[in-house]
C-alpha positions in Angstrom: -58.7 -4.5 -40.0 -61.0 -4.1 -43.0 -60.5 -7.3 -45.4 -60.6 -6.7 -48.5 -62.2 -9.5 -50.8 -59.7 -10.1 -54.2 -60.5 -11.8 -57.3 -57.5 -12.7 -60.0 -58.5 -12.6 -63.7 -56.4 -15.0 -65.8 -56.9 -15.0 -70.3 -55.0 -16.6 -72.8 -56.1 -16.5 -76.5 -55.5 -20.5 -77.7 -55.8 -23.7 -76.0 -51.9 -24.7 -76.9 -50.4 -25.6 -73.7 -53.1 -25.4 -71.4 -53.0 -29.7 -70.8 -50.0 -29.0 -69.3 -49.5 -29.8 -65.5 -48.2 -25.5 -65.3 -49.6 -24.1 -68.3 -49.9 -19.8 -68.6 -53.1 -19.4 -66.8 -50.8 -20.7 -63.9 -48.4 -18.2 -64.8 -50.3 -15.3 -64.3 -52.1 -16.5 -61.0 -48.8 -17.3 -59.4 -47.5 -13.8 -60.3 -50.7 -12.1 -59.3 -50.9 -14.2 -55.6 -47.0 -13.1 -55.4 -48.3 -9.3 -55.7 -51.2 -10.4 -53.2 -48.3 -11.4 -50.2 -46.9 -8.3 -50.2 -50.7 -6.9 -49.8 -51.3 -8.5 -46.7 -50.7 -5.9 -44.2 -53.0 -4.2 -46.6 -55.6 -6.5 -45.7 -56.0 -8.3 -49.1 -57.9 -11.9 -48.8 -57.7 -13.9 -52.1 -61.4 -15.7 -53.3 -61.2 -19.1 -53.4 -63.7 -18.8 -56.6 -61.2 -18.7 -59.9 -62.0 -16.6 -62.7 -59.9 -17.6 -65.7 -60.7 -18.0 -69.5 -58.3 -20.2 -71.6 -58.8 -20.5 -75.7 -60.5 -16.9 -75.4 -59.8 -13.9 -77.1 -59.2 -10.7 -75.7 -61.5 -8.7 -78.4 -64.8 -10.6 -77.1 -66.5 -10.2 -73.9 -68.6 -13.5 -74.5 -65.8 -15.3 -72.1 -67.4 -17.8 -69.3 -64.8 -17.0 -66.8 -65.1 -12.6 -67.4 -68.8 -13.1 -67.2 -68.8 -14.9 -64.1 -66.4 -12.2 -62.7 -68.3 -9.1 -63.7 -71.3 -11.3 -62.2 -69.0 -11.4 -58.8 -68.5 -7.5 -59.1 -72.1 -6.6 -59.4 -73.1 -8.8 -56.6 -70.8 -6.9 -54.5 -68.6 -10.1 -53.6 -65.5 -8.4 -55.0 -63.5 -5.8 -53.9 -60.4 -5.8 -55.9 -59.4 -7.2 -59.0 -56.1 -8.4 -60.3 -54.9 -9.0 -63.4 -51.1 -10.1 -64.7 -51.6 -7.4 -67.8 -54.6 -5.5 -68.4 -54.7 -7.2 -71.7 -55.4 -10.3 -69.8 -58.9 -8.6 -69.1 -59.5 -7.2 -72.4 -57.5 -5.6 -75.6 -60.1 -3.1 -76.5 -59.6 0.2 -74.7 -63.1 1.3 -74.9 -64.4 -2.5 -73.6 -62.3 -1.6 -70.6 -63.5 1.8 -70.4 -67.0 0.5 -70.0 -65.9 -2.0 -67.0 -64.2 0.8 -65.2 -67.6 2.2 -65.1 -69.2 -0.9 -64.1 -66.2 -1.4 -61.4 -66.7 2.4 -60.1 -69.8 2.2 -59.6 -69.1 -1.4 -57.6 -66.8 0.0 -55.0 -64.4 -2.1 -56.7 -60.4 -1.5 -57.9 -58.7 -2.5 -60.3 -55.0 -4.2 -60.0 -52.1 -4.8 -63.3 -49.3 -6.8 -61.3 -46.7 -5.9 -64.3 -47.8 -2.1 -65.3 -48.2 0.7 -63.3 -51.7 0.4 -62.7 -53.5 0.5 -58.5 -56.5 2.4 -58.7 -56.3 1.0 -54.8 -53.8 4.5 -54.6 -54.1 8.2 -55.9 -51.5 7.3 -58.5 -53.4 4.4 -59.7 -56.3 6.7 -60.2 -54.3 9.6 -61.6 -52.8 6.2 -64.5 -56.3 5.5 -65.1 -57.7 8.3 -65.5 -55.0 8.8 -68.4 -56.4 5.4 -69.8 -59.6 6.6 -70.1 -58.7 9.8 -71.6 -57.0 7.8 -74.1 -60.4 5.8 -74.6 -62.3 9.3 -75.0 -59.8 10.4 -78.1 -60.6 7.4 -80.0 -64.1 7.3 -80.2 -64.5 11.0 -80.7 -61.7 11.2 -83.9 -62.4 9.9 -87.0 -61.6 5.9 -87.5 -59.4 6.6 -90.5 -57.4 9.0 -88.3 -57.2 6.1 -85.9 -56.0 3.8 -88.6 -53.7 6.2 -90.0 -51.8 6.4 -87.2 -50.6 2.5 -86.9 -47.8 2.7 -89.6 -44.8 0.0 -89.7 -41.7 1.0 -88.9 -39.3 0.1 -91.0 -38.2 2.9 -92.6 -37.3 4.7 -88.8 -35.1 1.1 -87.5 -37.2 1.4 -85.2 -38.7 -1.8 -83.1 -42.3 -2.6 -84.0 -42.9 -4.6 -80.9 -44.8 -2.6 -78.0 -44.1 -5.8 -75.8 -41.9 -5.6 -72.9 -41.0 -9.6 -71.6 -41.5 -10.5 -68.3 -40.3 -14.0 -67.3 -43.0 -15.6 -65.3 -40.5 -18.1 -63.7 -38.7 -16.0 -62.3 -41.4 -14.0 -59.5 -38.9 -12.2 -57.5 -37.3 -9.9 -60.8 -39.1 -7.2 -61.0 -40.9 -6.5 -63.9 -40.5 -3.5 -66.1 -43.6 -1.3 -65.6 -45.2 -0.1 -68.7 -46.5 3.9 -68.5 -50.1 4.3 -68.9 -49.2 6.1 -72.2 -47.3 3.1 -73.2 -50.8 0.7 -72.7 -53.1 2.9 -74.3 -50.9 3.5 -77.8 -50.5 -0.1 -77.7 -54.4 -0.8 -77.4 -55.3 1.9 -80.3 -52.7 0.0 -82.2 -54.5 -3.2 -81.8 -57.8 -1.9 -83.2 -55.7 -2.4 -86.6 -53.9 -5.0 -89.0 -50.5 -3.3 -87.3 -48.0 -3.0 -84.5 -46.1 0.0 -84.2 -43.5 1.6 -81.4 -44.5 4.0 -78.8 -42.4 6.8 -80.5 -43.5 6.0 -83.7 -46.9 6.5 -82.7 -46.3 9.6 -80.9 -44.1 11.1 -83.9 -47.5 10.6 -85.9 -49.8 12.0 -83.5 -47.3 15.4 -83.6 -47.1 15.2 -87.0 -51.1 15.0 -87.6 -51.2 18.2 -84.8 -53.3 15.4 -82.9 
């Protein structure tokens, strides 16, 4: 059976709580080698190598432990990588845009344990290919149309948090998967001062004929 060689990417944006004995870079690789058992029959094989950044933001790519990986990828030692959220990996939709093209043209896939994301499957593909179409609208309209469109919501009741909690201590509940719809409104959102609801956003976009 063909073996393939896995890597798990771990991030989290401040030092607080990483001195402790289980700390959220923990978190995410215990939920990510979770999704790696039921892989096996797959013929998934975990690297013994970690990847993880702790006290790093999401917005840079000057991160010791993403470096390292992407270093991994382009020496062909990696065949999948997984990630607890693809914000782990980055918040900027066009930053992952680039490493898509840096993983295609690696051989490698990419794996989100808590969204709908495999590009392992056709389905994967077919999410990520929505991602990227995502990534292709915001650099072609203009950045003040971009802007416009993260509005708070107060005035619709609606919630303003595009978060959907996942209790890491609990591995065996299954986690609510997000759409790829859902991550890549909630990435444009980021690029600005604001957080704004999936409907909210898509109420603008109809409203602005986008």
């Amino acid at each position: 059976m063909f073996r393939w060689r896995c890597a798990i990417y771990t991030r989290k944006s401040t030092e607080e709580g990483l001195d402790q004995d289980f700390n959220s870079l923990d978190a995410q690789r215990e939920a990510c080698a979770a999704y790696f058992l039921s892989q096996t029959h797959e013929g998934w094989a975990e690297l013994s190598d970690r990847h993880d950044d702790g006290g790093f933001s999401g917005g840079s790519m000057d991160r010791p432990g993403l470096k390292q990986l992407l270093k991994d990828v382009q020496a062909g030692r990696i065949g999948i990588i997984v990630v607890y959220k693809v914000e782990r990996l980055t918040r900027s939709l066009s930053g992952f845009a680039k490493m898509v093209d840096l993983f295609d043209g690696a051989g490698v896939s990419f794996v989100s344990v808590t969204q709908a994301l495999n590009t392992t499957s056709s389905m994967g593909r077919l999410t990520l290919n929505v991602l990227l179409s995502f990534a292709q609208f915001e650099r072609e309209v203009p950045s003040g149309t971009t802007a416009g469109l993260a509005r708070t919501t107060e005035d619709s009741g609606l919630s303003a948090s595009l978060e959907r909690p996942c209790p890491t201590q609990d591995l065996t509940r299954k986690c609510p998967a997000e759409t790829s719809v859902d991550i890549a409104l909630k990435w444009s959102a980021s690029e600005t001062d604001f957080e704004v609801s999936t409907a909210t956003t898509l109420r603008d976009l109809r409203k602005n004929e986008l």
